[in-house]
mmJSON file of the N, C-alpha and C atoms, coordinates in Angstrom:
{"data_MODEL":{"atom_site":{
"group_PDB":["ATOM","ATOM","ATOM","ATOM","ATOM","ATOM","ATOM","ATOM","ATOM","ATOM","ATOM","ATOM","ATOM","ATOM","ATOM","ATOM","ATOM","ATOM","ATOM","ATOM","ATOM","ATOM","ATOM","ATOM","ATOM","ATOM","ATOM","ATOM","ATOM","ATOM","ATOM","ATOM","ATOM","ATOM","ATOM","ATOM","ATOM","ATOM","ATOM","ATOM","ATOM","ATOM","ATOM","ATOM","ATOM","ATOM","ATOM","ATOM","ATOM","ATOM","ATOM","ATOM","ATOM","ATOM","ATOM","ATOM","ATOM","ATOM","ATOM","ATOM","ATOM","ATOM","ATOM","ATOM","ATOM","ATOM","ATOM","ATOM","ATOM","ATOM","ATOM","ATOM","ATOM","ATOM","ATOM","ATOM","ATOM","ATOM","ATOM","ATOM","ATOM","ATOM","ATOM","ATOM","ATOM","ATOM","ATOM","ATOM","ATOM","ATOM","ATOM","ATOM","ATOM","ATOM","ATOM","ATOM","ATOM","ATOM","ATOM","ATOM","ATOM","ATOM","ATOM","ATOM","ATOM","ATOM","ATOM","ATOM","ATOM","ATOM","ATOM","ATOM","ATOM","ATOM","ATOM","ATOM","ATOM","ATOM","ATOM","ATOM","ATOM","ATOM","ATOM","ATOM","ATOM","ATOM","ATOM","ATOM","ATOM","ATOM","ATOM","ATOM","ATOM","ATOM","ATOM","ATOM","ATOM","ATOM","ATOM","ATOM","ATOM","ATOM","ATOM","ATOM","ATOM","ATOM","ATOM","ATOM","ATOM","ATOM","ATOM","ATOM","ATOM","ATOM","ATOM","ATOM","ATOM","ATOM","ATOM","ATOM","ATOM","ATOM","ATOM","ATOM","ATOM","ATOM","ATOM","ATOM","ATOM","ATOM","ATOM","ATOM","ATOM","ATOM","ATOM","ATOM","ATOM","ATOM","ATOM","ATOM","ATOM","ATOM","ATOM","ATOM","ATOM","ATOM","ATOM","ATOM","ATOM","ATOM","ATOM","ATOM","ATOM","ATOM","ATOM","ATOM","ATOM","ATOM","ATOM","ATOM","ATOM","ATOM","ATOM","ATOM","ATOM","ATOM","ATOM","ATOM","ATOM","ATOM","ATOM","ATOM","ATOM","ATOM","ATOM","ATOM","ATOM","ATOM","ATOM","ATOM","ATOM","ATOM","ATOM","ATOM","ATOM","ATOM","ATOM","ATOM","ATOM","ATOM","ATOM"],
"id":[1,2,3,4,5,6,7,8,9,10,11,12,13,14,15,16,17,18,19,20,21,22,23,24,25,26,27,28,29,30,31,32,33,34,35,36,37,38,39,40,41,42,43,44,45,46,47,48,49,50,51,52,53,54,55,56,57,58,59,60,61,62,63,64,65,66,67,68,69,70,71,72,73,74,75,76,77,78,79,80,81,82,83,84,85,86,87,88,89,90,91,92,93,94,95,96,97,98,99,100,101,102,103,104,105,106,107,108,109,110,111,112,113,114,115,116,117,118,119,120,121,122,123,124,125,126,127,128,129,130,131,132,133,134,135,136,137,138,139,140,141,142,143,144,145,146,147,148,149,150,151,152,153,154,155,156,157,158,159,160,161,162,163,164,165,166,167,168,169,170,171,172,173,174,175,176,177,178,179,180,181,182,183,184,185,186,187,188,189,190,191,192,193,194,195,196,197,198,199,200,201,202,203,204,205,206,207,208,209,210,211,212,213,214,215,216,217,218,219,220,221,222,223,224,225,226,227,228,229,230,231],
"type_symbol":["N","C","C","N","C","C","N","C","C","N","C","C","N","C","C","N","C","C","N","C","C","N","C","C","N","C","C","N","C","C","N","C","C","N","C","C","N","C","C","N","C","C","N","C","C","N","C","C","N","C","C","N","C","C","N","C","C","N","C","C","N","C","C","N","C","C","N","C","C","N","C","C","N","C","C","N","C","C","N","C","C","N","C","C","N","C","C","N","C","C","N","C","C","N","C","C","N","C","C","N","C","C","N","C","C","N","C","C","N","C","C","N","C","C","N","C","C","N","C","C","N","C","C","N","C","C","N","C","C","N","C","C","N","C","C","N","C","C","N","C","C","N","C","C","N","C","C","N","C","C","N","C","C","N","C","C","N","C","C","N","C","C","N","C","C","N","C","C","N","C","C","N","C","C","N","C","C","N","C","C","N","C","C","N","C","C","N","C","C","N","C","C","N","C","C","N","C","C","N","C","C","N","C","C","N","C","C","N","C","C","N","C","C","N","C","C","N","C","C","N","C","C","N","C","C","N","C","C","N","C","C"],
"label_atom_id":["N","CA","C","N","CA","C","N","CA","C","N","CA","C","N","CA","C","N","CA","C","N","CA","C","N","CA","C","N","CA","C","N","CA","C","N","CA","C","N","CA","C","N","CA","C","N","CA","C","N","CA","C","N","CA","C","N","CA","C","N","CA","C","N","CA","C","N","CA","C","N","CA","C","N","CA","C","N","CA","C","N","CA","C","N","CA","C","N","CA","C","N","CA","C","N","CA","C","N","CA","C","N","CA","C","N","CA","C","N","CA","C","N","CA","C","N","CA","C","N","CA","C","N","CA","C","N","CA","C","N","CA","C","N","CA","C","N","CA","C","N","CA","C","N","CA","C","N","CA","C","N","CA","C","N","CA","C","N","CA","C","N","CA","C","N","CA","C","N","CA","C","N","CA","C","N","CA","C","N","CA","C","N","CA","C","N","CA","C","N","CA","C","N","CA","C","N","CA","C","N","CA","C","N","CA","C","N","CA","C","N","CA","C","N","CA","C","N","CA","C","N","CA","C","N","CA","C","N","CA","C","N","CA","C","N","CA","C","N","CA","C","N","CA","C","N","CA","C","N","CA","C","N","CA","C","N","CA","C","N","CA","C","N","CA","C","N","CA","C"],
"label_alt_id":[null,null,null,null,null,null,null,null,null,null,null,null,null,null,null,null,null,null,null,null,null,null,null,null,null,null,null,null,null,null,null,null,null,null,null,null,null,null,null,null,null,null,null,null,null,null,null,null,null,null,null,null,null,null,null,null,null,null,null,null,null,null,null,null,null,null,null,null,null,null,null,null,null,null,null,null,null,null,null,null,null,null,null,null,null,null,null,null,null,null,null,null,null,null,null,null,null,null,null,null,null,null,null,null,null,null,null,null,null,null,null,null,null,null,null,null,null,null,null,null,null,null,null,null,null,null,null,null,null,null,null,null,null,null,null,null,null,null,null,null,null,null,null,null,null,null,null,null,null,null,null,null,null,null,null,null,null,null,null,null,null,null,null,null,null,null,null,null,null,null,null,null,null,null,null,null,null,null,null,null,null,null,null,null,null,null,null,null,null,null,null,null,null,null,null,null,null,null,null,null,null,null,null,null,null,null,null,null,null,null,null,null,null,null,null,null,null,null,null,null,null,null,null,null,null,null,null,null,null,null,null],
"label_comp_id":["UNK","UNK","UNK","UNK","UNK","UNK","UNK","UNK","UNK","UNK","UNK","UNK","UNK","UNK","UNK","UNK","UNK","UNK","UNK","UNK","UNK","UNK","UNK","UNK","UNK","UNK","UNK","UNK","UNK","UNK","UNK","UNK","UNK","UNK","UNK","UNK","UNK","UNK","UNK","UNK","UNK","UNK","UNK","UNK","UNK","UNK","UNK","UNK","UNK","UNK","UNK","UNK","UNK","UNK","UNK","UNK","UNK","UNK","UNK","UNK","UNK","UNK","UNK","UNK","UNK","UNK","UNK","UNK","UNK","UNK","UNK","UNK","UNK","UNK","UNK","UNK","UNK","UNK","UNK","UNK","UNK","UNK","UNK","UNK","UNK","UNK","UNK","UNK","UNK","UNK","UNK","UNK","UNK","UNK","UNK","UNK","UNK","UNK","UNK","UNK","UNK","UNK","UNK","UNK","UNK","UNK","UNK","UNK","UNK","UNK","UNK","UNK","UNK","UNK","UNK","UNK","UNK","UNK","UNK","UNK","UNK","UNK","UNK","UNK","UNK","UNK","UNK","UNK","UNK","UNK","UNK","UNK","UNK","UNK","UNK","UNK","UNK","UNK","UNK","UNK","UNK","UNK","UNK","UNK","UNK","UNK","UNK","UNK","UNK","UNK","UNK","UNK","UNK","UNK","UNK","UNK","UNK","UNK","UNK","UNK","UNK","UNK","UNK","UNK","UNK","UNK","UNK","UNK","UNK","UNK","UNK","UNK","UNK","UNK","UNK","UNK","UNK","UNK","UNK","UNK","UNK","UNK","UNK","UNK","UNK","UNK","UNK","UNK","UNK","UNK","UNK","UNK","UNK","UNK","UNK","UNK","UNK","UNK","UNK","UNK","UNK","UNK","UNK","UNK","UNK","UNK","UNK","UNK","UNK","UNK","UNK","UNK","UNK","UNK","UNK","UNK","UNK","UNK","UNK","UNK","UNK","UNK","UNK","UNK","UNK","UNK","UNK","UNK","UNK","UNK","UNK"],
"label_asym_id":["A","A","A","A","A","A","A","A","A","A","A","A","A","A","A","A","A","A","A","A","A","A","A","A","A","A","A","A","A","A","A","A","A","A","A","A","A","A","A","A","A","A","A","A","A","A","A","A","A","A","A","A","A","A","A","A","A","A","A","A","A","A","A","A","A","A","A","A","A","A","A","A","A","A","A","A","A","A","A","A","A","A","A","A","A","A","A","A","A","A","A","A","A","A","A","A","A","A","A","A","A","A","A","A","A","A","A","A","A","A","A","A","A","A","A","A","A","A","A","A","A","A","A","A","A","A","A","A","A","A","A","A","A","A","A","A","A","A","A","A","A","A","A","A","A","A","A","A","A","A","A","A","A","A","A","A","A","A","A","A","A","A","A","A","A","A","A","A","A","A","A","A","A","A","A","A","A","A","A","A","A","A","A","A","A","A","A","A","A","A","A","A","A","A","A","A","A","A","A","A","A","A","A","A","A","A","A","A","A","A","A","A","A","A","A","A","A","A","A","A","A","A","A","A","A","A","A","A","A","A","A"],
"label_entity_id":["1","1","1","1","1","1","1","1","1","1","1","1","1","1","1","1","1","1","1","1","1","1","1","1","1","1","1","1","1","1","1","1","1","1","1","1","1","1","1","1","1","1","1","1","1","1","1","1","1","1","1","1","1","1","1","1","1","1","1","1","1","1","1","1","1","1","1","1","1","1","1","1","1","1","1","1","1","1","1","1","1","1","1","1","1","1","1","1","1","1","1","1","1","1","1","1","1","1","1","1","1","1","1","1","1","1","1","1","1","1","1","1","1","1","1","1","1","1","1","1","1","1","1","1","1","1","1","1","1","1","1","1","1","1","1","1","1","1","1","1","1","1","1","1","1","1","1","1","1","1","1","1","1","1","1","1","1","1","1","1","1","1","1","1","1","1","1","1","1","1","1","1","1","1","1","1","1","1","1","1","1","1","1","1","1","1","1","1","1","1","1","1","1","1","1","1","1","1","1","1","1","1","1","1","1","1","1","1","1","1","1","1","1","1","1","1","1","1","1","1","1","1","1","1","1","1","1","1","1","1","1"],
"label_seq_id":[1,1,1,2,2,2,3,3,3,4,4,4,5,5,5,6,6,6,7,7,7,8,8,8,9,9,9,10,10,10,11,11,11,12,12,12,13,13,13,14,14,14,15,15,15,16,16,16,17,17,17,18,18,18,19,19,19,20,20,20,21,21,21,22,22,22,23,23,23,24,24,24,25,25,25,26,26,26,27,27,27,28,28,28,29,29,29,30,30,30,31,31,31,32,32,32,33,33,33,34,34,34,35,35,35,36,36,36,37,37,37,38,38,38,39,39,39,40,40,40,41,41,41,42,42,42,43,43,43,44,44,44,45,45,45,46,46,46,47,47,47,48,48,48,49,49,49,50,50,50,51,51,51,52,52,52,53,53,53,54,54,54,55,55,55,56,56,56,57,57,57,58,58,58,59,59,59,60,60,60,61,61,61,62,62,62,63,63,63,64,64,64,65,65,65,66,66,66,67,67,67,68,68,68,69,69,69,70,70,70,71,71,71,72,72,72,73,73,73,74,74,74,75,75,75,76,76,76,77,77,77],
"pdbx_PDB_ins_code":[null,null,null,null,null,null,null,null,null,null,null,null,null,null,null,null,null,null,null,null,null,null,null,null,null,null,null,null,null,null,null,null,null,null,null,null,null,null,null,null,null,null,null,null,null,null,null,null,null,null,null,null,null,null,null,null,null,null,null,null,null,null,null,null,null,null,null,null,null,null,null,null,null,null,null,null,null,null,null,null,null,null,null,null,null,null,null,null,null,null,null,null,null,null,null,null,null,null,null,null,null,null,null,null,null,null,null,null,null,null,null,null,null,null,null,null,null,null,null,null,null,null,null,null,null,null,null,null,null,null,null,null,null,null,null,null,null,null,null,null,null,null,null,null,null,null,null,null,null,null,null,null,null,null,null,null,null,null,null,null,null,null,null,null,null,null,null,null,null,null,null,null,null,null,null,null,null,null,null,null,null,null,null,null,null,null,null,null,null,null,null,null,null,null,null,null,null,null,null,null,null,null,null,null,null,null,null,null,null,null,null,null,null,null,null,null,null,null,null,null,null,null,null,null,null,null,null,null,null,null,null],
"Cartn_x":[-0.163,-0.318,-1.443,-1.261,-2.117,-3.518,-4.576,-5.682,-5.189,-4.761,-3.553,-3.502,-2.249,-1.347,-2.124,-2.84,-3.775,-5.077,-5.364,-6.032,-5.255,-3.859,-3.399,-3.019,-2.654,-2.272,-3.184,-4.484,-5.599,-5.811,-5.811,-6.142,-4.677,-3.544,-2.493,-2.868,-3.603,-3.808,-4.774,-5.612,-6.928,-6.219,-5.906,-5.336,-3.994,-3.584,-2.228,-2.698,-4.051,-5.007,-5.12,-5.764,-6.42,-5.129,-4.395,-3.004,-2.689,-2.555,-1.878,-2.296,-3.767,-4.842,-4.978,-4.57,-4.521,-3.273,-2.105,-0.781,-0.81,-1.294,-1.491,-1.733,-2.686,-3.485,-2.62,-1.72,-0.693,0.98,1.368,2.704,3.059,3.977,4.562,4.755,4.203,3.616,4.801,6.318,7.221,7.304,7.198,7.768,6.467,5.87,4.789,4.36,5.258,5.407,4.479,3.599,2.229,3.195,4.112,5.169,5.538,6.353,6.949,5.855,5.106,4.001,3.294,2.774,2.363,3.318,4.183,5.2,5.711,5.649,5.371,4.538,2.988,1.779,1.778,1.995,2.218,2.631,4.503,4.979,4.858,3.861,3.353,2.253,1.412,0.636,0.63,2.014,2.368,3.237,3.627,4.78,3.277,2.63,1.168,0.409,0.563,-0.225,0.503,2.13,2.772,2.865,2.618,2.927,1.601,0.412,-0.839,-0.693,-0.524,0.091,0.566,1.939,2.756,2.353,1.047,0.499,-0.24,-0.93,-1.999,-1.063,0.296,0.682,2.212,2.243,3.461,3.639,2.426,3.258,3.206,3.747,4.381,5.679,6.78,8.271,8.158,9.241,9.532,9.622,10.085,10.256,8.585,7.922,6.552,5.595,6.272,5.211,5.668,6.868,7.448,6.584,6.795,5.868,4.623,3.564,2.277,2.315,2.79,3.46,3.302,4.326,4.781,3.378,2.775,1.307,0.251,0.002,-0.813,-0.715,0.683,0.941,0.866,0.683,1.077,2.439,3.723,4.556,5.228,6.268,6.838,8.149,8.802,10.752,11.566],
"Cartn_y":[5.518,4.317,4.553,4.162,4.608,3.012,3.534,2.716,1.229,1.835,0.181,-0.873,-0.295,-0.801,-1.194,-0.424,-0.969,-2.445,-2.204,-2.941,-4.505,-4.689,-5.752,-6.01,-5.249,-5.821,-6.522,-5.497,-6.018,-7.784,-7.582,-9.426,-10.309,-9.245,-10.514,-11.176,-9.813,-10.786,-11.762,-11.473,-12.331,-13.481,-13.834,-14.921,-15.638,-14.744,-14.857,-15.974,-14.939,-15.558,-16.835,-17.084,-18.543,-19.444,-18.941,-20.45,-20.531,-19.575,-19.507,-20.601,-20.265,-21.242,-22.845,-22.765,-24.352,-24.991,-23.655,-24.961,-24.757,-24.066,-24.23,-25.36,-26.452,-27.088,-28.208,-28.06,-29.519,-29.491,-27.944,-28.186,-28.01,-27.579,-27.162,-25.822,-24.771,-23.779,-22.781,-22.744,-22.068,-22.314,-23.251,-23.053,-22.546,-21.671,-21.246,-19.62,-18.791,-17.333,-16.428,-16.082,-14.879,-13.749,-13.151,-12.348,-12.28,-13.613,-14.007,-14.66,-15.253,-15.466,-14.431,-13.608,-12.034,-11.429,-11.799,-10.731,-11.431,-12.776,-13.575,-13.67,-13.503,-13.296,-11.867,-10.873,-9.312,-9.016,-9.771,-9.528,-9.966,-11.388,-12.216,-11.216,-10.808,-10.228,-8.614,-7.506,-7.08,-7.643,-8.737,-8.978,-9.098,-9.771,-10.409,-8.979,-8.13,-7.106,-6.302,-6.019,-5.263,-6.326,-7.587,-8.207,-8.065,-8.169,-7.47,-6.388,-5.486,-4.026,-3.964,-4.567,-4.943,-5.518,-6.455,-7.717,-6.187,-5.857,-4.222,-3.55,-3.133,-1.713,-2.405,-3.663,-4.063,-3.729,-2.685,-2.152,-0.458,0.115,0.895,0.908,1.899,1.902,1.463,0.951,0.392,1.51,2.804,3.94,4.156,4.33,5.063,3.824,2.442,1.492,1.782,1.803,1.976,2.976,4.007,4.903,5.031,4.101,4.05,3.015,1.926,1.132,2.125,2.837,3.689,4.723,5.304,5.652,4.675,3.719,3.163,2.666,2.025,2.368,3.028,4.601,6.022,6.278,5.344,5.802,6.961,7.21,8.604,8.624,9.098,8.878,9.94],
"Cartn_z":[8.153,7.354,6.357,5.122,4.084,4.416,3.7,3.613,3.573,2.182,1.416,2.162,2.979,3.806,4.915,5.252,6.873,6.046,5.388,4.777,4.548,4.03,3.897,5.067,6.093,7.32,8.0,8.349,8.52,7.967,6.774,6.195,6.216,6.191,6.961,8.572,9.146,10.797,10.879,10.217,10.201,10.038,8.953,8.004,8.652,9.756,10.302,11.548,12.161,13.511,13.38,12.3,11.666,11.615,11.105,10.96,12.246,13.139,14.555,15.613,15.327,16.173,15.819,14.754,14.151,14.546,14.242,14.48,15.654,16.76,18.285,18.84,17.865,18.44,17.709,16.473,16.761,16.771,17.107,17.361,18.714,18.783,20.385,20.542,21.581,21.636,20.99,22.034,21.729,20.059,19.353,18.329,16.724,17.793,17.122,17.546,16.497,16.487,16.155,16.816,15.879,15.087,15.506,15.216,13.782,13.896,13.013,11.282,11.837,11.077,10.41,11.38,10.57,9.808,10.009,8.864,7.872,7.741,6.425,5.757,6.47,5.609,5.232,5.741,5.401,4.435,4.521,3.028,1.904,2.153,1.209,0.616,1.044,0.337,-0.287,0.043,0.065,-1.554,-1.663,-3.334,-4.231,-3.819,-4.593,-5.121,-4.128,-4.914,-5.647,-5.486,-6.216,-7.655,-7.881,-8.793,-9.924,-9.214,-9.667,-10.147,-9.801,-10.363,-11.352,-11.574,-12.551,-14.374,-13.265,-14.756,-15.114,-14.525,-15.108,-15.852,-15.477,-16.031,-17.235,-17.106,-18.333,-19.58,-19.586,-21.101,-21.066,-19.703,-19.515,-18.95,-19.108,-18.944,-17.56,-17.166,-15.854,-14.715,-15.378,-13.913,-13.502,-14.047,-14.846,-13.736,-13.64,-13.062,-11.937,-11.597,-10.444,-9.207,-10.216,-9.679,-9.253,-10.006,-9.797,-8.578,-8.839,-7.472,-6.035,-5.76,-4.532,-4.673,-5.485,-5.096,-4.794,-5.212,-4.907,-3.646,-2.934,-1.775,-0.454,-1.319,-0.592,0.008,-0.897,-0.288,-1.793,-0.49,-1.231,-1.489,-2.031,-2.287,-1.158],
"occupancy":[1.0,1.0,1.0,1.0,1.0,1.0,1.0,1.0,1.0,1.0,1.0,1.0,1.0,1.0,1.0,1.0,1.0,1.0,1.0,1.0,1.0,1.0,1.0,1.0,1.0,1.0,1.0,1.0,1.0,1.0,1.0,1.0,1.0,1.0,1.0,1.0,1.0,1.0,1.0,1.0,1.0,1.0,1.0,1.0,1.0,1.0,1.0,1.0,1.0,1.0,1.0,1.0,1.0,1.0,1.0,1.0,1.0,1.0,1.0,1.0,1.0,1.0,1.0,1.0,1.0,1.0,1.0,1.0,1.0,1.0,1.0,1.0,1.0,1.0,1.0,1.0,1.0,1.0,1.0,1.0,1.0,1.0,1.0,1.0,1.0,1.0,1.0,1.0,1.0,1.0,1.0,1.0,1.0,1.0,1.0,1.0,1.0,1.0,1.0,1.0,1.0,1.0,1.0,1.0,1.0,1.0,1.0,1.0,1.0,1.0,1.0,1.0,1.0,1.0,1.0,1.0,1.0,1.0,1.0,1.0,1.0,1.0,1.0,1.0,1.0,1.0,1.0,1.0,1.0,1.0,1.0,1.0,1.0,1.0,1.0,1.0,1.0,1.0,1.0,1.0,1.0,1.0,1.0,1.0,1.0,1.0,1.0,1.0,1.0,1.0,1.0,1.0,1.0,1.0,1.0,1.0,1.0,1.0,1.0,1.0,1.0,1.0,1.0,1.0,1.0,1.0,1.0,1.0,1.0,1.0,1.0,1.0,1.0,1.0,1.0,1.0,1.0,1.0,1.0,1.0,1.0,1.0,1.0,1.0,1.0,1.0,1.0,1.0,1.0,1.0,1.0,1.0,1.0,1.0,1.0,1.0,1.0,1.0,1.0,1.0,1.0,1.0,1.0,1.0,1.0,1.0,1.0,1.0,1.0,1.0,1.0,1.0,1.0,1.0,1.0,1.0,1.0,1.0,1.0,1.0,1.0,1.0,1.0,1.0,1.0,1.0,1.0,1.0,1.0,1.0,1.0],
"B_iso_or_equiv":[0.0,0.0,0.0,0.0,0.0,0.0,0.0,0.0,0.0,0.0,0.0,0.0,0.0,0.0,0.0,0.0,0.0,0.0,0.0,0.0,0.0,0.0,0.0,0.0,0.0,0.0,0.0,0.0,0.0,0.0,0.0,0.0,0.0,0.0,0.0,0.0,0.0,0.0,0.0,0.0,0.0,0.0,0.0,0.0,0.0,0.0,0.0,0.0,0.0,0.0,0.0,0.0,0.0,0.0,0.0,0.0,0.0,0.0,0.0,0.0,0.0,0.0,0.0,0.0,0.0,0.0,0.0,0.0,0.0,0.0,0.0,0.0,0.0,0.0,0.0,0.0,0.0,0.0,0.0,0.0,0.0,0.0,0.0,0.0,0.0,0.0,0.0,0.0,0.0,0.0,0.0,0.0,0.0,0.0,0.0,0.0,0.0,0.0,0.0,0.0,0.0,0.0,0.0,0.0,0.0,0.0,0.0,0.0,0.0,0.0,0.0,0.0,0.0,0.0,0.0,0.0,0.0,0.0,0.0,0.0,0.0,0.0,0.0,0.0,0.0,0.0,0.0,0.0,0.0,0.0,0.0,0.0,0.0,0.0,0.0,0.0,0.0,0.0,0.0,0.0,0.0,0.0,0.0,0.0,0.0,0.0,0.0,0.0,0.0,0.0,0.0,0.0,0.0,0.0,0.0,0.0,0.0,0.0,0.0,0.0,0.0,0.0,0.0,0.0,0.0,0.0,0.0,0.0,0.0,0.0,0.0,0.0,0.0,0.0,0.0,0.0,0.0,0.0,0.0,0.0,0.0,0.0,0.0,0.0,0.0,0.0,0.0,0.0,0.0,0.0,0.0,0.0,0.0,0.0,0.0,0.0,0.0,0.0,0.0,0.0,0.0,0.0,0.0,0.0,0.0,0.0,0.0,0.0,0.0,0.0,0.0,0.0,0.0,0.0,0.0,0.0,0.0,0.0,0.0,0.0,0.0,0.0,0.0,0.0,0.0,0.0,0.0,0.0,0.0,0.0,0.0],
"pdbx_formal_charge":[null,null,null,null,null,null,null,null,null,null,null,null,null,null,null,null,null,null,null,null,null,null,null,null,null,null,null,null,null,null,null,null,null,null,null,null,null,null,null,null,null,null,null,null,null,null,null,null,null,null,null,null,null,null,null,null,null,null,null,null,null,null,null,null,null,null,null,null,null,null,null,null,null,null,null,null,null,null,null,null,null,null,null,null,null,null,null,null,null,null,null,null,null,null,null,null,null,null,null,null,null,null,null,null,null,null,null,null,null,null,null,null,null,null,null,null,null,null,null,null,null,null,null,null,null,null,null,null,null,null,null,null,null,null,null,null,null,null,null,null,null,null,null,null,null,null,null,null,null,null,null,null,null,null,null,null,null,null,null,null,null,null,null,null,null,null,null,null,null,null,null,null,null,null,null,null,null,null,null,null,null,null,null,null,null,null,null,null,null,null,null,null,null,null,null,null,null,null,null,null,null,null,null,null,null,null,null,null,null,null,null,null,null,null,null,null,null,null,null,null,null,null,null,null,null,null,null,null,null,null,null],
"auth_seq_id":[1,1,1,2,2,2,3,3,3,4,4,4,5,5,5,6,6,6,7,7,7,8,8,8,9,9,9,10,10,10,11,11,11,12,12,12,13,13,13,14,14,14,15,15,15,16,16,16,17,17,17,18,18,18,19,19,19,20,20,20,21,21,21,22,22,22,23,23,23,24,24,24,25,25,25,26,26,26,27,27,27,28,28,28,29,29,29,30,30,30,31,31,31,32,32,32,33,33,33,34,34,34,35,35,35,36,36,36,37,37,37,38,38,38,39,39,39,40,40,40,41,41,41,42,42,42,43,43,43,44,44,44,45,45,45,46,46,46,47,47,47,48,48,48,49,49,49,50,50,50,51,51,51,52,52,52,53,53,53,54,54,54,55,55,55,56,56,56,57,57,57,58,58,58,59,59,59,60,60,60,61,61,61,62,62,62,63,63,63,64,64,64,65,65,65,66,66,66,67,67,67,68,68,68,69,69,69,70,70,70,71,71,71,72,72,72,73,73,73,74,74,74,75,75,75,76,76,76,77,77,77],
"auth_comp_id":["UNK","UNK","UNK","UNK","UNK","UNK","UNK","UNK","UNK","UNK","UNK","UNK","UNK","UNK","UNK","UNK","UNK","UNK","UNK","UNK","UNK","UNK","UNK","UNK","UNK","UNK","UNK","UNK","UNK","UNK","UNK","UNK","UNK","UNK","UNK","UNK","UNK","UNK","UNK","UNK","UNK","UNK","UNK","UNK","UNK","UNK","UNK","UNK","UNK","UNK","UNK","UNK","UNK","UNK","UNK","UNK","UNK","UNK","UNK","UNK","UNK","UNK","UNK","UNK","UNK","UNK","UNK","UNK","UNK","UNK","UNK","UNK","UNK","UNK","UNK","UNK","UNK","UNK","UNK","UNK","UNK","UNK","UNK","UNK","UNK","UNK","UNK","UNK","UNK","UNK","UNK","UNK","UNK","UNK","UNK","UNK","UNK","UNK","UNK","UNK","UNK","UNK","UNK","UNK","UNK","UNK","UNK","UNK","UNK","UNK","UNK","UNK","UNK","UNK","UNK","UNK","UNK","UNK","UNK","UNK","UNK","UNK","UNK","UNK","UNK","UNK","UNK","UNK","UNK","UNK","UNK","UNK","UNK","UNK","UNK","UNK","UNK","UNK","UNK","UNK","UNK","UNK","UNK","UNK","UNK","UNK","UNK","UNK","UNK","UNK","UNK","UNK","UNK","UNK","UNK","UNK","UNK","UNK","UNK","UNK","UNK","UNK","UNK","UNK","UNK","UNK","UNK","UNK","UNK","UNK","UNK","UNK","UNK","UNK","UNK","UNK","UNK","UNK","UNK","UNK","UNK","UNK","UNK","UNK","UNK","UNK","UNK","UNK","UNK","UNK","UNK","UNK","UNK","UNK","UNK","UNK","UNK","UNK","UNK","UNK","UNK","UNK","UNK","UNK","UNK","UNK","UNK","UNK","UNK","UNK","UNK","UNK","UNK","UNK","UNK","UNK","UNK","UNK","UNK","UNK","UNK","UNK","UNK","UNK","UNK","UNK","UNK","UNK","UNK","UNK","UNK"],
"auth_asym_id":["A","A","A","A","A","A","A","A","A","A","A","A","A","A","A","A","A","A","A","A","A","A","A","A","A","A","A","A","A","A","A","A","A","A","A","A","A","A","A","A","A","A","A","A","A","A","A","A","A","A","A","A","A","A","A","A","A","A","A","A","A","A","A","A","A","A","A","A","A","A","A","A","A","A","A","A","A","A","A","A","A","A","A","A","A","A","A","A","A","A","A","A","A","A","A","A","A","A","A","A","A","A","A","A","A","A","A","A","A","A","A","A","A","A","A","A","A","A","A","A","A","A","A","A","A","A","A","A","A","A","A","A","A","A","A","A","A","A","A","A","A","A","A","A","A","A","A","A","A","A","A","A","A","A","A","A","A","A","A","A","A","A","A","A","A","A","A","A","A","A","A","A","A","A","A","A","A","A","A","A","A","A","A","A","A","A","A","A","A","A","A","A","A","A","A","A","A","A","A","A","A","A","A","A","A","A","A","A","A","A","A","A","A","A","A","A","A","A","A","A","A","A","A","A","A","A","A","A","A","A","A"],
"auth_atom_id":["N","CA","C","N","CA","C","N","CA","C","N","CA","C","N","CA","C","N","CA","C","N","CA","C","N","CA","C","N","CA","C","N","CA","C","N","CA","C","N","CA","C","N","CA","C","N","CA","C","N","CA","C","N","CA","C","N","CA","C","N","CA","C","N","CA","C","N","CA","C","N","CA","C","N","CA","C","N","CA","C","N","CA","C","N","CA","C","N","CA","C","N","CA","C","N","CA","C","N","CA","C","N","CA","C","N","CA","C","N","CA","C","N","CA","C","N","CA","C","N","CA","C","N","CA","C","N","CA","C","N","CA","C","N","CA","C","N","CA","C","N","CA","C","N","CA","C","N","CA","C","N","CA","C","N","CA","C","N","CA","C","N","CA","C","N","CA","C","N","CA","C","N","CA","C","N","CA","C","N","CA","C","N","CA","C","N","CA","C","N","CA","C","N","CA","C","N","CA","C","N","CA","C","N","CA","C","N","CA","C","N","CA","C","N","CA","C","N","CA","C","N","CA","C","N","CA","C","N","CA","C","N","CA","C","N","CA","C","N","CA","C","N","CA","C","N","CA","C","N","CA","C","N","CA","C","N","CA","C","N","CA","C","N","CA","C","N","CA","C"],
"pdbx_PDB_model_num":[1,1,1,1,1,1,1,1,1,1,1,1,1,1,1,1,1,1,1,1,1,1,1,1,1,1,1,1,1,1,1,1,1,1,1,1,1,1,1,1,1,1,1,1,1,1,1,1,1,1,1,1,1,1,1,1,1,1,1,1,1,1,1,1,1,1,1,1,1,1,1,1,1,1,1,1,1,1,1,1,1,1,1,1,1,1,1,1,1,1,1,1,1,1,1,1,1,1,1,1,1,1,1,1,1,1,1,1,1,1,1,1,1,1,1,1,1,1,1,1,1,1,1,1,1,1,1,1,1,1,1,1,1,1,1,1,1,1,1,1,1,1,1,1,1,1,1,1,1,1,1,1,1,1,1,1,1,1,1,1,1,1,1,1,1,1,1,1,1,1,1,1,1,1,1,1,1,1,1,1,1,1,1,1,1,1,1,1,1,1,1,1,1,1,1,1,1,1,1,1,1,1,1,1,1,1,1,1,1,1,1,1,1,1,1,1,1,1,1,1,1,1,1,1,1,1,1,1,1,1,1]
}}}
């Protein structure tokens, strides 16, 4: 797992922790998923930063951002 990636996960759990503990305390337990929750805040912040990326690099060709995208990442094709 690249820095990146451990890094947003990292602040998806935190952030994931915090909502968890709150709707603990006013919904009904089963219908309150840490699971499911972390991987909505994950991919939430995961579009947010590729969209950041994007506003930075829009006036380069679309393959070209693409690319800096999947490095900045550390992923690979």
């Amino acid at each position: 797992m690249t820095e990146q990636i451990k890094s947003l996960a990292d602040r998806a759990h935190a952030e994931t922790y915090e909502l968890y503990l709150d709707r603990l305390s006013n919904e009904f337990a089963a219908n309150v998923i840490f699971y499911d929750m972390f991987n909505q805040k994950f991919a939430e912040l995961i579009v947010r930063e590729c969209c950041d990326i994007f506003v930075e690099l829009r006036t380069r060709p679309a393959d070209l951002a693409v690319l800096d995208v999947k490095k900045h990442f550390g992923v690979e094709e």
